[in-house]
N, C-alpha and C positions, 0 to 999 in steps of 0.2 A: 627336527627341520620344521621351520614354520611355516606358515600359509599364509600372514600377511603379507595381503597386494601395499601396504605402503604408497598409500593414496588415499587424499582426502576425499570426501564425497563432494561431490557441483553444489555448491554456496546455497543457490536460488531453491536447488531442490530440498535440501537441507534446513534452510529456512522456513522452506510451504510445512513442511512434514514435520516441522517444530511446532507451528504453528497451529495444524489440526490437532494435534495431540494435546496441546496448551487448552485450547478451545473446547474436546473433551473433556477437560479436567475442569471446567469453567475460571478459567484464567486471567480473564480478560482483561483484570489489572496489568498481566505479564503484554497479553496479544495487543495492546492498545498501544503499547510499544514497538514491538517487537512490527508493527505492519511498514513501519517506516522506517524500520533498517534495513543494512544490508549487512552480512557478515561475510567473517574473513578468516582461516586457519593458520596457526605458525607453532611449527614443530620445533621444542624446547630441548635443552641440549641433555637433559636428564632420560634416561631408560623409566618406562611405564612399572607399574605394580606386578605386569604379565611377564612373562618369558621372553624376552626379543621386541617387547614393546616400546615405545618412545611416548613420552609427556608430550602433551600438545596444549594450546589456546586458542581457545574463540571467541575472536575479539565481536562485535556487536555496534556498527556503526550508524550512528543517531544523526539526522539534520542539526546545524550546532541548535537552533531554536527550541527546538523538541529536544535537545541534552539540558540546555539548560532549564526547560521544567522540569524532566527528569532530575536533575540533582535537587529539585530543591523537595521533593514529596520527603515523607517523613518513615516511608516504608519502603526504600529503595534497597538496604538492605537485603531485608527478604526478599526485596524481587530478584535480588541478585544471585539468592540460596536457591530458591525454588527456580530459577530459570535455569540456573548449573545442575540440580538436578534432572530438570528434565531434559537437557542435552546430552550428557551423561546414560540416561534410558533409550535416545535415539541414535545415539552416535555408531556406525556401523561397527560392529565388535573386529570384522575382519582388516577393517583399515588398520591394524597394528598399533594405534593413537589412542593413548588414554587421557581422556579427560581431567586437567587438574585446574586450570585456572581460565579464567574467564573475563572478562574487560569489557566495558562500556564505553566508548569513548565516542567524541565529534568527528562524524565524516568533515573528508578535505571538499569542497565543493567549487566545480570550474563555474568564473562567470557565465553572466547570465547569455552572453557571445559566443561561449563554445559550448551550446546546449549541444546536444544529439539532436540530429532533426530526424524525429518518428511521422513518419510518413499516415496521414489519417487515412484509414480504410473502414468499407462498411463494416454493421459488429458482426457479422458470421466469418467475415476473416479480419480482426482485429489484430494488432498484435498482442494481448492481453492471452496469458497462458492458463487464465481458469476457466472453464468449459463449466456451466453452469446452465438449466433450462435452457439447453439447443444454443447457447451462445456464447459468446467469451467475453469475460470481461479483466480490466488489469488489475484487479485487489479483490479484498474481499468485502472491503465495504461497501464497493461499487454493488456487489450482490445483495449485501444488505439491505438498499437504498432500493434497488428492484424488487424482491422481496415485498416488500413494503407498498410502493409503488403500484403493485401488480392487485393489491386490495383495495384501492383505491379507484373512484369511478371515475378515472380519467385515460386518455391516451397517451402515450409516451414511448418515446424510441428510445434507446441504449447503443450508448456510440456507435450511433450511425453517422456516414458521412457527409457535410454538409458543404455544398460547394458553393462558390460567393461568384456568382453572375459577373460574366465581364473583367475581375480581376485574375483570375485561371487559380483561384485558391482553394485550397481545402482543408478543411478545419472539424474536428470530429469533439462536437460536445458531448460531456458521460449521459444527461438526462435533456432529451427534449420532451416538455410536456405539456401538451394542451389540456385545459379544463375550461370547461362552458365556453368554447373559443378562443381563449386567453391563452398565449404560448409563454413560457416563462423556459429557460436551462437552469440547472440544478448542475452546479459544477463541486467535487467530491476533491479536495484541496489538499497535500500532504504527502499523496501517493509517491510513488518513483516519476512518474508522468506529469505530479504537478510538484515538484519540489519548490521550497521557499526561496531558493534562489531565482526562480523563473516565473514569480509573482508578478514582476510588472507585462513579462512578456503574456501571461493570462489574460492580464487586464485589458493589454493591447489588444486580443484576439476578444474581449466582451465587446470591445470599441466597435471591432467590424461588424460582429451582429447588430448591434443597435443601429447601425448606420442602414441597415436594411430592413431599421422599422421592429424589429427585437428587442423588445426595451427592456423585459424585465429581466434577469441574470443575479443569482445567490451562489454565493460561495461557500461549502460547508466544511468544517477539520473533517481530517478523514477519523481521526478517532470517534470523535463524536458519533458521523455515521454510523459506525462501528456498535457501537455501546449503546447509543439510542437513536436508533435508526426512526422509527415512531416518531419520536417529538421532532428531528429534522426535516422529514417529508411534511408531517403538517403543517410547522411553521413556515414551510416553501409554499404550500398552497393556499394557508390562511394572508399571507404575501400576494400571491397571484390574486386570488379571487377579490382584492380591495385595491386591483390597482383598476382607474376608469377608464 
């Protein structure tokens, strides 16, 4: 008699949990990836290696943008070994589902009209599911970026919410930062929250700060962030502190 529950594990948690485990391993070729998918399970009509087991796939869906640099590196490959590996070591053994194949492919993405409208809240109730120094934020590069930020002799807020006088709007930037006076937003580009599809609507929302005297605004890859958190905050402040 078996004891597979015959259920997949929640996508989002399964992804985080892949994700710290990659990040242990120092992965970060794999995690530079993997921050801007989202993933998906489909159980395969073949019986697993185990007793009562079934073949399953986890498919791994990329912005088409970010697919298309992904296809074109020259060790995708391996990232593709070493990533089915490591799903493979996390994948819950009682789910009944044995890991055998694995898929990369382009997420389908609704225009930029039928976004989700995520409601900006201050960052102690963000919607952002990582709990990080007393606050939350929605990736982990965003933590990077703070991290970083936090050694630096400036002021700065972490998606807090910023509401535009008179128009009843609100609009929640990742980094507000002042230095010697100077306010600049550090926006962290890539995320679930700023997908390439919703690039102009971004830019639409940089339009409204400016318009209340907010001039300066940098947009950074979230990989980037990521990987070298260091050289994107400086270059956002060595930006800031040259503007008159």
């Amino acid at each position: 008699m078996t004891e597979f529950t015959y259920v997949f594990p929640e996508s989002r948690k399964f992804l985080h949990t892949l994700i710290t485990y990659l990040q242990a391993k120092d992965k970060d070729n794999i995690v530079n990836w993997l921050i801007k998918s989202k993933c998906e399970f489909l159980e395969n009509e073949e019986f697993g290696y185990r007793y009562y087991s079934r073949e399953a796939t986890v498919k791994f869906l990329l912005p088409h943008d970010v697919f298309t640099e992904f296809k074109k590196i020259d060790t995708k490959t391996q990232i593709e070994k070493d990533l089915l590996c490591a799903v493979k070591k996390n994948f819950p053994s009682d789910a009944g589902y044995d890991i055998t194949y694995l898929e990369i492919l382009p997420v389908i993405e609704a225009p930029p009209d039928e976004e989700i409208n995520l409601e900006n809240s201050a960052s102690l109730v963000s919607p952002g599911n990582l709990l990080h120094d007393g606050l939350r934020f929605r990736s982990r590069s965003e933590i990077k970026i703070y991290e970083v930020l936090k050694k630096r002799n400036v002021l700065f807020f972490a998606n807090a919410t910023a509401v535009l006088g008179s128009k009843d709007i609100k609009k929640e930037p990742d980094f507000l930062v002042c230095q010697n006076g100077k306010w600049g937003i550090l926006e962290v580009m890539g995320e679930p929250y700023h997908p390439s599809s919703t690039a102009m609507k971004d830019h639409e929302r940089a339009r409204l700060f400016k318009n209340y005297g907010l001039l300066y605004i940098e947009f950074y890859d979230a990989a980037r962030c990521y990987s070298k958190p260091d050289e994107v905050v400086d270059d956002f402040l060595h930006r800031l502190s040259s503007i008159q």
